[in-house]
C-alpha positions in Angstrom: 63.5 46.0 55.5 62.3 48.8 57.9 62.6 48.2 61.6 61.0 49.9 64.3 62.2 49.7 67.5 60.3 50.9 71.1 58.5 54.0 69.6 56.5 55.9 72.2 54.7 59.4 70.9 52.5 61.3 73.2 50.3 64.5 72.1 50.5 66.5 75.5 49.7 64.4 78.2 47.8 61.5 75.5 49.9 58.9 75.0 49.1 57.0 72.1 51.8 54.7 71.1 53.9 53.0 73.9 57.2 51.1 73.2 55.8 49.8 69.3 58.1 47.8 67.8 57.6 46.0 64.4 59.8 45.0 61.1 58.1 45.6 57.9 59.7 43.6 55.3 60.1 43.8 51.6 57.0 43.8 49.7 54.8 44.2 52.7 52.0 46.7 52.8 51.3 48.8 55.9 49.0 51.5 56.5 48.7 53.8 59.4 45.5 55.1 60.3 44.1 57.6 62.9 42.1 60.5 63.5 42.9 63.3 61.4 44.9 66.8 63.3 42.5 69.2 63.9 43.7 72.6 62.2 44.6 75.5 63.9 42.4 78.6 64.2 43.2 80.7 61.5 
């Protein structure tokens, strides 16, 4: 099993997870989607 406990992640001042928490068990399927990063400049 994979716990996740109060997970907050900001990008500069965008906030886009605040205090997740979740248990993924054994056998369970998860997927996290989002926008993709935009690249850097080369």
């Amino acid at each position: 099993m994979i716990a996740i406990k109060n997970i907050s992640k900001w990008y500069g001042a965008f906030q886009v997870l605040t205090d997740c928490t979740t248990d993924i068990k054994k056998g369970e399927v998860v997927w996290c989607a989002g926008r993709p990063a935009r690249a850097s400049p080369p």
